[in-house]
LOTORMAR-439150 format. One record per residue: z, x, y of N, C-alpha, C in turn; residue number from 1. Coordinates in nm, 4 decimals. Layout:
residues N
- Z,X,Y,Z,X,Y,Z,X,Y,NUM
...
//
This chain:
residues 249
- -0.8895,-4.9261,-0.0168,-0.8614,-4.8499,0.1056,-0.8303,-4.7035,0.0723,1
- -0.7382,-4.6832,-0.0145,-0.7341,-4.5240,-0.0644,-0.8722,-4.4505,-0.1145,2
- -0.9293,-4.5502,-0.2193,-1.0635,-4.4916,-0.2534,-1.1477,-4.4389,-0.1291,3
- -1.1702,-4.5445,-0.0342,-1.2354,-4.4973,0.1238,-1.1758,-4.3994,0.1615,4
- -1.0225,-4.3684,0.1481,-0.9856,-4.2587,0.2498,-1.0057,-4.1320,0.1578,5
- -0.9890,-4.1303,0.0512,-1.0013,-4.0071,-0.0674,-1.1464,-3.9911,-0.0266,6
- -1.2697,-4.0785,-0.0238,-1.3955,-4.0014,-0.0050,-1.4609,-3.9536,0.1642,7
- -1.3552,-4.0009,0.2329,-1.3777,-3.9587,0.3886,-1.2977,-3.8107,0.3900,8
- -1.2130,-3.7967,0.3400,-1.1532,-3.6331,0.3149,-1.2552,-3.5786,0.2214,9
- -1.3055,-3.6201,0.1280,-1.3903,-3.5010,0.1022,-1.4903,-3.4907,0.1828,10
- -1.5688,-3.6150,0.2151,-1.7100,-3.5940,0.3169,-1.6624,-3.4921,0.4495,11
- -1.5169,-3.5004,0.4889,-1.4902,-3.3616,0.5935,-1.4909,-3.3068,0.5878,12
- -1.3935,-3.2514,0.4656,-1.3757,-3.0954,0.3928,-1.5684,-3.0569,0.3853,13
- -1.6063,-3.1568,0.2891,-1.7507,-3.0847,0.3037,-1.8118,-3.0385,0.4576,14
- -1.7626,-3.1579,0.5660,-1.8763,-3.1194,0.6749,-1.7819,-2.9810,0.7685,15
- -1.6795,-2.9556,0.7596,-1.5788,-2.8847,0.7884,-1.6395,-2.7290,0.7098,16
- -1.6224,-2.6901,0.6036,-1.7092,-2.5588,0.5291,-1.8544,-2.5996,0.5945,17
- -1.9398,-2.6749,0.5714,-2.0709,-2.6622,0.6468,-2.0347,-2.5751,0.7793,18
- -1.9579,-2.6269,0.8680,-1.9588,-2.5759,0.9918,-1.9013,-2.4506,1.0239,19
- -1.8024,-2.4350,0.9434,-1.7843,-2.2444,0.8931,-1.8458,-2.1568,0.8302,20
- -1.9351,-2.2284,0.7618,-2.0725,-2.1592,0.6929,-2.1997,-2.1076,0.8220,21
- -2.2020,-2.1952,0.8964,-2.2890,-2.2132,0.9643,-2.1987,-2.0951,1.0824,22
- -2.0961,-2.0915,1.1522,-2.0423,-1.9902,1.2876,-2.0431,-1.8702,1.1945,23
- -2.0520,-1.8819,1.0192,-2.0032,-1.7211,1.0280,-2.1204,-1.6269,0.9828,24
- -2.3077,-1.7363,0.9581,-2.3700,-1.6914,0.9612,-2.4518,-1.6644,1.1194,25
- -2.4027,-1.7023,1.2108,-2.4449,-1.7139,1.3642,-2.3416,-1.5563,1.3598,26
- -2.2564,-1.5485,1.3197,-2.1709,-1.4251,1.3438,-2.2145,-1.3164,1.2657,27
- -2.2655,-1.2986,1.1738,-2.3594,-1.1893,1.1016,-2.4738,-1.1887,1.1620,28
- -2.4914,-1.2927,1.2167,-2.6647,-1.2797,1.3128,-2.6705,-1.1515,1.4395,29
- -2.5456,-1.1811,1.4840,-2.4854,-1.1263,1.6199,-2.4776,-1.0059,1.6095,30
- -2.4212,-0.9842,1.4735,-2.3616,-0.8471,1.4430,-2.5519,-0.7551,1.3918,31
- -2.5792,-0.8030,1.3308,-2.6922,-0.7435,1.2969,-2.8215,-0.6983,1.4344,32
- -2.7802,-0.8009,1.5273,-2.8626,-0.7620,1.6633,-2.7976,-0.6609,1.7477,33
- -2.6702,-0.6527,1.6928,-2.5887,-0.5412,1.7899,-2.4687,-0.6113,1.8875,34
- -2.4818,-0.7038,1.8905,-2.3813,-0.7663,1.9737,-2.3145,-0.8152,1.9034,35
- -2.1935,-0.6771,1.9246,-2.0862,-0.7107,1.8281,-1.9580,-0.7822,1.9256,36
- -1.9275,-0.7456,2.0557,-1.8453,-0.8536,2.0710,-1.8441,-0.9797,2.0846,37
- -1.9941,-1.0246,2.0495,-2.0165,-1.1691,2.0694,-1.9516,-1.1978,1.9053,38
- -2.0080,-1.1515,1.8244,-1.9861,-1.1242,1.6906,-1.8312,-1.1757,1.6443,39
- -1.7599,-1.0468,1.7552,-1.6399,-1.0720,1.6976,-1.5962,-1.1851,1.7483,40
- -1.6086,-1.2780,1.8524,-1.5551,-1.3387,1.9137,-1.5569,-1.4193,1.8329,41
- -1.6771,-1.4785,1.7582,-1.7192,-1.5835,1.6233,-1.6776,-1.5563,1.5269,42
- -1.6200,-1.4713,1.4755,-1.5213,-1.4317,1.4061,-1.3839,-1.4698,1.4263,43
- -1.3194,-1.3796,1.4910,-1.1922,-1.4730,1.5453,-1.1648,-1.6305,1.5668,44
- -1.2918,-1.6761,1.5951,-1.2969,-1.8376,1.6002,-1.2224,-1.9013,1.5073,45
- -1.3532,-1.8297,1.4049,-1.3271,-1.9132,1.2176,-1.2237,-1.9001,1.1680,46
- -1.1159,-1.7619,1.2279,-0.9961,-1.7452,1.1505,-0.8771,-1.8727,1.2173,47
- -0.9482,-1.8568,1.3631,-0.8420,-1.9434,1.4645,-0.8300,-2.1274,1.3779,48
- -0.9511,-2.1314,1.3318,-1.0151,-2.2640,1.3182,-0.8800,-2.2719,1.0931,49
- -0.8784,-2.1637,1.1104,-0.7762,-2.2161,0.9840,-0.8289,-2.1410,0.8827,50
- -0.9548,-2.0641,0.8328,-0.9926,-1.9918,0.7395,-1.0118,-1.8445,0.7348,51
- -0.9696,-1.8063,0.6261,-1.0083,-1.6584,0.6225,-1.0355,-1.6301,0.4871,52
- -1.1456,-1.5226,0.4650,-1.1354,-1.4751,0.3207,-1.2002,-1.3223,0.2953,53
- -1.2154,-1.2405,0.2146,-1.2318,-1.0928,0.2082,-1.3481,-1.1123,0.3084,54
- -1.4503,-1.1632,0.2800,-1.5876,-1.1183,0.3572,-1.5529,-1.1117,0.4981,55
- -1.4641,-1.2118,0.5304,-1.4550,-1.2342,0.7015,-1.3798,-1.1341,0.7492,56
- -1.2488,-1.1050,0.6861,-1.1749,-0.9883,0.7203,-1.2691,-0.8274,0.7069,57
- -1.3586,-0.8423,0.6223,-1.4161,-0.6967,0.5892,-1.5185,-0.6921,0.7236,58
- -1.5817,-0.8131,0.7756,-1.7361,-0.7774,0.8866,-1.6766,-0.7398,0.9948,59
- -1.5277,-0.8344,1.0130,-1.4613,-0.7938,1.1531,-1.4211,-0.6483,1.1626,60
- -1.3633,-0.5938,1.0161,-1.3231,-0.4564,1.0070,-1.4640,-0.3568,1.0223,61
- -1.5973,-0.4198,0.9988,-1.6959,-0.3372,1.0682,-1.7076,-0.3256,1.2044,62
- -1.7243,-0.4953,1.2388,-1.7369,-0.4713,1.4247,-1.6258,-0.3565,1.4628,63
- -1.5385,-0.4354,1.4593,-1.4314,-0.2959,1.4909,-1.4811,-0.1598,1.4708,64
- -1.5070,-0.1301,1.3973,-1.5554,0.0273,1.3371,-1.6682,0.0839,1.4247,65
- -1.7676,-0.0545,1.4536,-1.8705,-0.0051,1.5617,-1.8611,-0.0261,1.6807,66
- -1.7524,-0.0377,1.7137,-1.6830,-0.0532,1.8859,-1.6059,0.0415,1.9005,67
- -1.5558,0.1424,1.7516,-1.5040,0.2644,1.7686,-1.3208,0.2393,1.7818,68
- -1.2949,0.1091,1.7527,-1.1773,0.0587,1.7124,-1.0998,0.0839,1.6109,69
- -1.1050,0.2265,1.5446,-1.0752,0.2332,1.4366,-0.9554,0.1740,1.3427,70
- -0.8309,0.2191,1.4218,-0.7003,0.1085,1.3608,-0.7132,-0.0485,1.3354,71
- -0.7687,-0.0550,1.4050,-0.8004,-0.2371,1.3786,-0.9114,-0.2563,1.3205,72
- -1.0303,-0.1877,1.2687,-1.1150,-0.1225,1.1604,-1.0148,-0.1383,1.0321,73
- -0.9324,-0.0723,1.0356,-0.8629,-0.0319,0.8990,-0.7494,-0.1343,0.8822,74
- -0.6934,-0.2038,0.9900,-0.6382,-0.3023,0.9448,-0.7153,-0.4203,0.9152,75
- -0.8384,-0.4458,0.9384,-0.9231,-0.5471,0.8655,-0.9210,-0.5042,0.7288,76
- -0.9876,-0.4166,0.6950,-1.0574,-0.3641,0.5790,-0.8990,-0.3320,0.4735,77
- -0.8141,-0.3286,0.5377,-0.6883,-0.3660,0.4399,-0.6127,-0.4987,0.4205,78
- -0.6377,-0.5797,0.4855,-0.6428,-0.7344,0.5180,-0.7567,-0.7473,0.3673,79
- -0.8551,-0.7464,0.4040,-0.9968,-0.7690,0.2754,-0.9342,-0.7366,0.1906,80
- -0.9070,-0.6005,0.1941,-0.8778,-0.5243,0.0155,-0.7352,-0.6125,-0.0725,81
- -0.6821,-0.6514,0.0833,-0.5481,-0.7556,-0.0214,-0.6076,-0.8955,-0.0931,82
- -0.7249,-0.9263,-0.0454,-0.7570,-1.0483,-0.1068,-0.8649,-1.0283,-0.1690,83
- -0.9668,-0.9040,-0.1958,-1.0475,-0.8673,-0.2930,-0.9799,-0.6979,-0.3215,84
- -0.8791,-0.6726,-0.4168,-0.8518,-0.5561,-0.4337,-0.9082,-0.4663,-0.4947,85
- -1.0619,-0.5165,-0.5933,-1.1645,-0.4428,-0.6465,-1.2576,-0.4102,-0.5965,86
- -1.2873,-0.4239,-0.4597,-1.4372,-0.4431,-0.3896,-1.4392,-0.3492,-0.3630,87
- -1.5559,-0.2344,-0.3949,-1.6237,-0.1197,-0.3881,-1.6496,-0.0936,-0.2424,88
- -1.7378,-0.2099,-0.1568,-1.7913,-0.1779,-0.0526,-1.6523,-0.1980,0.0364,89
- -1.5297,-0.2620,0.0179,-1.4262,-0.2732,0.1460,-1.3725,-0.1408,0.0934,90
- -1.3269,-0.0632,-0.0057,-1.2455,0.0541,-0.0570,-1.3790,0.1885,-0.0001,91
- -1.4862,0.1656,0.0144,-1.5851,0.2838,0.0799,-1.5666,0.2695,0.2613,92
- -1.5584,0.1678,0.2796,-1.5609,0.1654,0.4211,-1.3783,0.1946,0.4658,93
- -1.2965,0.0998,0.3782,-1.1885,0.2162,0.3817,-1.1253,0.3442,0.4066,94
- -1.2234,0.3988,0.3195,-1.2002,0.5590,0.3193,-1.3157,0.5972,0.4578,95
- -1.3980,0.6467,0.4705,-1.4882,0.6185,0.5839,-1.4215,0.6432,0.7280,96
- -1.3064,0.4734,0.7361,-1.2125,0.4929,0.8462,-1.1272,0.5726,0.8432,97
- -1.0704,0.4951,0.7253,-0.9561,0.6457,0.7537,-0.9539,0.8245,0.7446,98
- -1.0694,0.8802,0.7507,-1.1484,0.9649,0.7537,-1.1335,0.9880,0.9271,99
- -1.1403,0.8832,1.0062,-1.1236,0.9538,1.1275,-1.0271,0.9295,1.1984,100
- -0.8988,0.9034,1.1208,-0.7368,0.9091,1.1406,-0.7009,1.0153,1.1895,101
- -0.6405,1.0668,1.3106,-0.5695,1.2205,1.3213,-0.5107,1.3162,1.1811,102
- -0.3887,1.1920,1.1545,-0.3040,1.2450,1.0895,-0.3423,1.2603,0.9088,103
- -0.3464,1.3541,0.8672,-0.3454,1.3789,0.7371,-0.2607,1.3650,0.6565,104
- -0.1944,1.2647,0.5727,-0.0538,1.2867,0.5239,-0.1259,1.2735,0.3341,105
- -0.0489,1.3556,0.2784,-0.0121,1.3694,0.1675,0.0704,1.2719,0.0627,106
- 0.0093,1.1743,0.0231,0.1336,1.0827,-0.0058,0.2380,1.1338,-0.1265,107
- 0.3394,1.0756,-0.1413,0.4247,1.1584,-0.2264,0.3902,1.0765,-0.3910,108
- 0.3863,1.1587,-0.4964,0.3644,1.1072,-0.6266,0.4107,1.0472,-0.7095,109
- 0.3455,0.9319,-0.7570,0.3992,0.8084,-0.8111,0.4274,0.8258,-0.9264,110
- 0.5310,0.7729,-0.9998,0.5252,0.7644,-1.1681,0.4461,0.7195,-1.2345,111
- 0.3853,0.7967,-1.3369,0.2673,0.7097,-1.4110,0.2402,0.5865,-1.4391,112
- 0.3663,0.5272,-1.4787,0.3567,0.3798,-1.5234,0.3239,0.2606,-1.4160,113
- 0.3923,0.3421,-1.3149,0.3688,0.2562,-1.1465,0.2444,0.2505,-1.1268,114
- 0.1516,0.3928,-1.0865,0.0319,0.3954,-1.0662,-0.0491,0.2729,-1.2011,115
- -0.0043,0.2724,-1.3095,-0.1103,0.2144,-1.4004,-0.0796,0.0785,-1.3982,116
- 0.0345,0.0118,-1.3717,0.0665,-0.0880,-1.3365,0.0077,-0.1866,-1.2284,117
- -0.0233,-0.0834,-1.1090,-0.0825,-0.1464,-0.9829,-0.2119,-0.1685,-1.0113,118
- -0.2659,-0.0789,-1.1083,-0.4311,-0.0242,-1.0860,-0.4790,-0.1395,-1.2026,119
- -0.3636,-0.1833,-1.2558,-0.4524,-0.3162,-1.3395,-0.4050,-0.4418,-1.2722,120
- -0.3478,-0.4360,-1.2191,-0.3157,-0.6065,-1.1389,-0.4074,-0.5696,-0.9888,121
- -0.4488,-0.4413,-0.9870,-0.5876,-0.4777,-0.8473,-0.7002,-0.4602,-0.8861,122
- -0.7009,-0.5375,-1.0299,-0.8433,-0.5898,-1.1303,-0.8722,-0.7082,-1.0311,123
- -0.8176,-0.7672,-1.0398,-0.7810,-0.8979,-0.9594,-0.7254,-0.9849,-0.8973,124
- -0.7215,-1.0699,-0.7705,-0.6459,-1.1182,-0.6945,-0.5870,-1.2511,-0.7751,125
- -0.4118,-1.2595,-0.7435,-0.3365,-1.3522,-0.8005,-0.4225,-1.4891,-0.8364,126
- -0.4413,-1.5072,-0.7482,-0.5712,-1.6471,-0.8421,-0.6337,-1.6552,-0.9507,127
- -0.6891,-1.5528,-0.9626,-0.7652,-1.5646,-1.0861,-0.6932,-1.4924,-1.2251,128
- -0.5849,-1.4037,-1.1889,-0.4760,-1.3848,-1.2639,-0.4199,-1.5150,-1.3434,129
- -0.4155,-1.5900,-1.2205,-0.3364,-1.6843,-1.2854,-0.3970,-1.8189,-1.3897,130
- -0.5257,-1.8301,-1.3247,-0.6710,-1.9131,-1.3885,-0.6777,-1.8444,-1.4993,131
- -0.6186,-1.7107,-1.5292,-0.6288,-1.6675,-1.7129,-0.5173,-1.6902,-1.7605,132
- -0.3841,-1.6762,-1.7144,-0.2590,-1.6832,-1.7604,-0.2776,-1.8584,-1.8505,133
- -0.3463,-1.9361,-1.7191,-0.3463,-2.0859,-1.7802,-0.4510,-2.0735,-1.9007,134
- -0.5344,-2.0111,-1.8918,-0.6887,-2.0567,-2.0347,-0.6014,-1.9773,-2.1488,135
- -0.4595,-1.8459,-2.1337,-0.4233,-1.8082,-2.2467,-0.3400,-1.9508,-2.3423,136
- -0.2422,-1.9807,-2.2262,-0.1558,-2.0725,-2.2205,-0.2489,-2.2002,-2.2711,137
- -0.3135,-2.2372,-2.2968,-0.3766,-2.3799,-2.3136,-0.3895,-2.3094,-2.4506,138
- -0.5114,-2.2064,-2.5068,-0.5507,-2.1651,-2.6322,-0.4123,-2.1398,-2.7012,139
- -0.3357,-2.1105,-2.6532,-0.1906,-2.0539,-2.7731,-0.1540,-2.1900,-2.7846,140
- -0.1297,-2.3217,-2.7284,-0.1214,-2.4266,-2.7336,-0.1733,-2.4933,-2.8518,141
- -0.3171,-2.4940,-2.8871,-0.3786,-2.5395,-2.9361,-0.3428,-2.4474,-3.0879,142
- -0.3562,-2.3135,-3.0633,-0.3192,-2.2166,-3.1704,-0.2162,-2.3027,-3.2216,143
- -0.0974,-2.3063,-3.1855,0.0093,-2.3732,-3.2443,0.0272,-2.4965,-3.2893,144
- -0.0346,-2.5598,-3.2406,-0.0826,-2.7535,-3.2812,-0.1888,-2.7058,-3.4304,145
- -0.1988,-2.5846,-3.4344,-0.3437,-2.6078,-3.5760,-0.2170,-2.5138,-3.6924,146
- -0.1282,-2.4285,-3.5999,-0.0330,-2.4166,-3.7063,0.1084,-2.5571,-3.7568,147
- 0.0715,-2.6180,-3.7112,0.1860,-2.7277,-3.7215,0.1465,-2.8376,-3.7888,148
- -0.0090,-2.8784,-3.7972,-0.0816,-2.9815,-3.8713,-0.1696,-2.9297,-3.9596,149
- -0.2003,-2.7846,-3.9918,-0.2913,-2.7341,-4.1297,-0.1942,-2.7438,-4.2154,150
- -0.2662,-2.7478,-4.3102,-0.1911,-2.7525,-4.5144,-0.2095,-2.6447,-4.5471,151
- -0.3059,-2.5330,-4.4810,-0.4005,-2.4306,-4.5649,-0.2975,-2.2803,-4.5343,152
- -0.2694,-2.2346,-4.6185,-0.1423,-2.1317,-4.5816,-0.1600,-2.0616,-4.4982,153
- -0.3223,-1.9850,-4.5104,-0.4353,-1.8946,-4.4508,-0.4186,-1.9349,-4.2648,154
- -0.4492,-2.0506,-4.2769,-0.5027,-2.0996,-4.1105,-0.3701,-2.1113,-4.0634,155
- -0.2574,-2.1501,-4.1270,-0.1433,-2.1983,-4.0489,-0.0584,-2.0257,-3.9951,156
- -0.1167,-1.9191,-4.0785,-0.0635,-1.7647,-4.0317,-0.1000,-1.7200,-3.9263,157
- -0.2388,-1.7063,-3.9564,-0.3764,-1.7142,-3.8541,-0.3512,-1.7247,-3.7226,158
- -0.3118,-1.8759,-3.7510,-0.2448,-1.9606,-3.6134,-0.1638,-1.9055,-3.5210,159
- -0.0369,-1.8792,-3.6180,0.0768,-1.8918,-3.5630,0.0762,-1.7394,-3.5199,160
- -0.0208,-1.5849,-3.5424,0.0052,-1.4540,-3.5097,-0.1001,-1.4641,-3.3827,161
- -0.1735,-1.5260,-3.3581,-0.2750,-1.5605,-3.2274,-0.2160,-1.6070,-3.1536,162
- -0.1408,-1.7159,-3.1573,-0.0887,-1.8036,-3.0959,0.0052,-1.6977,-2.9912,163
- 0.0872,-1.6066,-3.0670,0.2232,-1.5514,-3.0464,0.1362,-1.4222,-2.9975,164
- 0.0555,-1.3397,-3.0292,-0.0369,-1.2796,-2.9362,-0.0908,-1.3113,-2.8235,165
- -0.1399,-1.4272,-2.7700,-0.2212,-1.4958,-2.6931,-0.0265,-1.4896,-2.5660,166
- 0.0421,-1.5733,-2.6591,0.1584,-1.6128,-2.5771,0.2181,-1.4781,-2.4540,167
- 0.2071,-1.3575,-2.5450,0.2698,-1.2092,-2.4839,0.1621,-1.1991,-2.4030,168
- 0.0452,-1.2070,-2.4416,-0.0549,-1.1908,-2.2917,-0.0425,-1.2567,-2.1863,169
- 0.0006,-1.3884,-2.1998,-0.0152,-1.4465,-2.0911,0.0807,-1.4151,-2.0200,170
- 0.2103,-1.3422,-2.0760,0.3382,-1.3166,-2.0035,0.3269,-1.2130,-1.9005,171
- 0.2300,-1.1063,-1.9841,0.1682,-1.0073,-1.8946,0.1236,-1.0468,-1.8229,172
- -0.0002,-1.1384,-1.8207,-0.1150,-1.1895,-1.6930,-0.0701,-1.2546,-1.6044,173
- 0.0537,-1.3252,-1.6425,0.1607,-1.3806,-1.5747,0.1787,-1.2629,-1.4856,174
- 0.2498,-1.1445,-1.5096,0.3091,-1.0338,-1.4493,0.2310,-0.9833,-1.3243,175
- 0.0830,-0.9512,-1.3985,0.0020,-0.9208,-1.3105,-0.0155,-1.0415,-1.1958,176
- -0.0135,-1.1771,-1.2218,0.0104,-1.2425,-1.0920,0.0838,-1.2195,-0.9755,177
- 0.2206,-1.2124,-1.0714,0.3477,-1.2092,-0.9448,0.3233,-1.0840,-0.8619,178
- 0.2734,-0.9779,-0.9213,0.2737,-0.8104,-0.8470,0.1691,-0.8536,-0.7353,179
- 0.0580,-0.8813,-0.8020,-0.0650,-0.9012,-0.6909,-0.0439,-1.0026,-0.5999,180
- 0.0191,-1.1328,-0.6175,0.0680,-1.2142,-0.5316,0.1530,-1.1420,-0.3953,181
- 0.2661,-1.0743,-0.4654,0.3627,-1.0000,-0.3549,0.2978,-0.8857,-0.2841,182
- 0.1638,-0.8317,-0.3492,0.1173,-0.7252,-0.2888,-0.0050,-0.8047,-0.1581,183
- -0.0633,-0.9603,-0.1803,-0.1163,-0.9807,-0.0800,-0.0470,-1.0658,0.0034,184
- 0.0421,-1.0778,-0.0316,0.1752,-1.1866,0.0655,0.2541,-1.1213,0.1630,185
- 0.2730,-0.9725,0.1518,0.3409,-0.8286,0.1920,0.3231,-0.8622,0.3328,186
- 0.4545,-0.8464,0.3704,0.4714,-0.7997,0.5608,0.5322,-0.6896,0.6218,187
- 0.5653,-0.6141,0.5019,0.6068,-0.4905,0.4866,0.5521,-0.3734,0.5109,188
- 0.4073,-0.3464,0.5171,0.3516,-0.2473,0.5573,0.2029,-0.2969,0.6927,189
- 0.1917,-0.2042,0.7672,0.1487,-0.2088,0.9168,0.0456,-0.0642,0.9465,190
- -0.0175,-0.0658,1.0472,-0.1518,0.0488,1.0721,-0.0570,0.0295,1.2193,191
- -0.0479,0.1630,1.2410,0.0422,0.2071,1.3954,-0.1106,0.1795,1.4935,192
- -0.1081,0.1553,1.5947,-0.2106,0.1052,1.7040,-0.1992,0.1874,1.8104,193
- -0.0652,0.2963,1.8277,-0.0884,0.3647,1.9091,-0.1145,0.5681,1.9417,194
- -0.1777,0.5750,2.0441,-0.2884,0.6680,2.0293,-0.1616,0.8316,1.9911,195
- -0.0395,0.7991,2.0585,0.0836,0.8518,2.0042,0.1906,0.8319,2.0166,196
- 0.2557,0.7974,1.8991,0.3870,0.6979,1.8648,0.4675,0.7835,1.8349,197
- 0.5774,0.8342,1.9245,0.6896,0.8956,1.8882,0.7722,0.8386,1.7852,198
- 0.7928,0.9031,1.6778,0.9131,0.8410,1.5934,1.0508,0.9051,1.6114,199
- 1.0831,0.8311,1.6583,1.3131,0.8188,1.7175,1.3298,0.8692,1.5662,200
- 1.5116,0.9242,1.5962,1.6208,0.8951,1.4913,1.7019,0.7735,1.5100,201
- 1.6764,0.7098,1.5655,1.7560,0.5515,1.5974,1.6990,0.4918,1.6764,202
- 1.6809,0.3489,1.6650,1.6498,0.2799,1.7260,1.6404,0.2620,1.8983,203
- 1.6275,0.3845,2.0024,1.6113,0.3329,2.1323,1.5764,0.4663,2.1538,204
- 1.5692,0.4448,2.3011,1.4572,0.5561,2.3771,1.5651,0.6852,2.3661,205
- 1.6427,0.6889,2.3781,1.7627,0.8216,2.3162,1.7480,0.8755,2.2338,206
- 1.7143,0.8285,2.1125,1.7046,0.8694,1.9949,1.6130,1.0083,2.0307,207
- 1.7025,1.1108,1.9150,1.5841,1.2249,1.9181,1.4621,1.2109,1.8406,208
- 1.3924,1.2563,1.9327,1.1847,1.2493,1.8569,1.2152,1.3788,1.6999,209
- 1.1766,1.3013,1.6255,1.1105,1.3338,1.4860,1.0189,1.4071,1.4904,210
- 0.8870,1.3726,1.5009,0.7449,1.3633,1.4705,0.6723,1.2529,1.5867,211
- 0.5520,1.3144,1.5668,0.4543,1.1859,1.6414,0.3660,1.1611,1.5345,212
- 0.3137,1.0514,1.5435,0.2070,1.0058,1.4677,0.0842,0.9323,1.5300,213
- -0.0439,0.9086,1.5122,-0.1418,0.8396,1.5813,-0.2022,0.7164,1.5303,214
- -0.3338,0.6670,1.6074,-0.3706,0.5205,1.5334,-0.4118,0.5671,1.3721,215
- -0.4180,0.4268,1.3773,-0.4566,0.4042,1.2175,-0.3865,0.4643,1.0571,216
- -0.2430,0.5261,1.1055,-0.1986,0.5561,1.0478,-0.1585,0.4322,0.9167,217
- -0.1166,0.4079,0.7801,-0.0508,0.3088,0.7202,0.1362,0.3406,0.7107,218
- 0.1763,0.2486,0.7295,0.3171,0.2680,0.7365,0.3695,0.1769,0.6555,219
- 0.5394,0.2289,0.5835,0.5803,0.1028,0.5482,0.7050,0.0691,0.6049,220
- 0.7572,-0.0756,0.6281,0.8143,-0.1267,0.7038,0.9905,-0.1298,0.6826,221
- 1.0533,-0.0452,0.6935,1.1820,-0.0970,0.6366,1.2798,-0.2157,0.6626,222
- 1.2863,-0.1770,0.7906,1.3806,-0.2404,0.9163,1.3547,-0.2875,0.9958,223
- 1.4175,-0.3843,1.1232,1.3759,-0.4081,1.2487,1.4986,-0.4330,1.3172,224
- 1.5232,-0.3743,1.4195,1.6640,-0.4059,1.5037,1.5506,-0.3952,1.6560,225
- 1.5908,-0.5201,1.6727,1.5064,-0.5311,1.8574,1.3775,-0.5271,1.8838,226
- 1.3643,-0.4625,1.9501,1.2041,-0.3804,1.9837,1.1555,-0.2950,1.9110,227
- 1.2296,-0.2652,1.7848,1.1756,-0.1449,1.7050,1.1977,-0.2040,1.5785,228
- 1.1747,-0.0781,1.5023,1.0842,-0.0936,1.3117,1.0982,0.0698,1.2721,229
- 1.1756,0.0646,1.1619,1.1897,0.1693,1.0900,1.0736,0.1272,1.0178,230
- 1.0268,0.2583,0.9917,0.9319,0.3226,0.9088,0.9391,0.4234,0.8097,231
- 0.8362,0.3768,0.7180,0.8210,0.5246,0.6347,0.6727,0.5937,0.5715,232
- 0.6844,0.7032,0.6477,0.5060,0.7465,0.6016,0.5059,0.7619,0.4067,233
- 0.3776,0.7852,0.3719,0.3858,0.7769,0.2694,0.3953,0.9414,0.2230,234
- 0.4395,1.0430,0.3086,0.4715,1.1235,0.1827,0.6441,1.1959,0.2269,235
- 0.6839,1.0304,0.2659,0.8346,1.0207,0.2938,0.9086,1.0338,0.4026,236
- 0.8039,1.0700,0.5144,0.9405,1.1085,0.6211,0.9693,0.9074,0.6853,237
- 1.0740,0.8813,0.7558,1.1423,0.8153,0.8357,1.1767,0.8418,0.9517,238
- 1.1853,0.7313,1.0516,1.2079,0.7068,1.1748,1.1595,0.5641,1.2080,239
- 1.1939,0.5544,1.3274,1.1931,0.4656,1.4345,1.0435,0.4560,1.5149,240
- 0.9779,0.3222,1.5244,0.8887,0.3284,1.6535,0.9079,0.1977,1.6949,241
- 0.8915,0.2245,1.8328,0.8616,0.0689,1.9089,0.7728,-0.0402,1.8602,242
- 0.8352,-0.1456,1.8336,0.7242,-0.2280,1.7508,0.5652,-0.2733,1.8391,243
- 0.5404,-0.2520,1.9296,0.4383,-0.2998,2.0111,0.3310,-0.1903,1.9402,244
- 0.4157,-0.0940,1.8864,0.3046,0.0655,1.8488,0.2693,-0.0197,1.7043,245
- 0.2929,-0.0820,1.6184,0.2498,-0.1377,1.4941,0.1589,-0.3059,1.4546,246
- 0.0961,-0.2743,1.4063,0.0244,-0.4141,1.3863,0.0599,-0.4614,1.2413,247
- 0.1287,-0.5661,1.1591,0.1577,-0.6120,1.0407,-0.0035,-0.6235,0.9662,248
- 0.0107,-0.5743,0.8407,-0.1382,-0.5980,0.7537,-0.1237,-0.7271,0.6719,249
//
């Protein structure tokens, strides 16, 4: 009876991807004839239906783009980039959008080690980080089982400086997991949605106006008291906006 039920879950899972294979090439069909809100609508389906992955987040961040949606353009296409952080074509269409953002901001400058830190853990998404952390972790394994049962002085050194090499990598690749994990798990940063978002000094309509800002801006998230969300642009200023003005990435 388990054997039957173990191969009726896979025969679903299989006919289940068939049938998301199948709405999200009916949804590139759509999109390629021009009818993109039919498009998107088949889109939204597949995500509703329980799946998502870079490609789906990146076509919707086109429809959007060709409905002239730009913030929700750029919050797709940053949705994608968290779960493919190397992809050439979501980081061109990226820039592209945000190209027709109002606001120009300057971001403020990172410490070297930060910048080089990020820029090698968005080699690749935590998964496959971690699918190496394990193939280091298995080989230093084995490294060490050939230093523990050789006689030969040579192989048992060999062993044991690979082994202990192999081990520090994986601690790293390890590292690079956890960063890239927390960087696509993040609820912390948001694309403002509205066309102009006063930013308060405190949380309510009293508060004195700051600055305004427009769509598609990226923000990061500090706070939330009520109806509102401290913010912070990236080349530092702070304030307050009504949360209805922000969409979470």
């Amino acid at each position: 009876m388990k054997n039957f039920l173990f191969l009726f879950l896979i025969l679903y899972s299989f006919v289940k991807c068939d049938e998301v294979h199948q709405q999200f090439e009916l949804a590139n069909e759509l999109y390629r004839k021009g009818e993109y809100e039919q498009a998107l609508s088949k889109y939204e389906q597949i995500i509703k239906n329980g799946y998502i992955s870079s490609d789906l987040y990146y076509n919707i961040g086109n429809v959007y783009f060709k409905l002239e949606n730009i913030p929700a353009a750029i919050l797709y296409y940053e949705r994608a980039k968290r779960l493919s952080p190397n992809d050439e074509d979501i980081d061109f269409n990226l820039k592209i959008a945000n190209l027709r953002v109002v606001d120009k901001i300057d971001p403020l400058p990172k410490i070297f080690f930060i910048n080089w830190w990020y820029s090698i853990s968005n080699i690749n998404n935590s998964e496959n980080w971690a699918i190496i952390a394990i193939i280091f972790s298995w080989i230093s394994i084995g490294l060490f089982l050939v230093f523990r049962i050789s006689k030969i002085s040579i192989i048992k050194k060999s062993a044991f400086m690979s082994g202990s090499i192999l081990l520090i990598f994986m601690m790293l690749v390890l590292s690079f997991a956890y960063t890239q994990y927390r960087y696509e798990t993040d609820n912390t940063t948001g694309i403002i949605f509205s066309n102009n978002a006063s930013v308060k000094s405190s949380p309510d309509e009293a508060g004195t106006d700051l600055f305004v800002i427009h769509e598609g801006v990226k923000v990061e998230i500090l706070d939330e008291v009520g109806n509102w969300k401290k913010i912070r642009l990236a080349d530092g200023k702070v304030g307050w906006i009504v949360a209805d003005d922000i969409q979470i990435i």
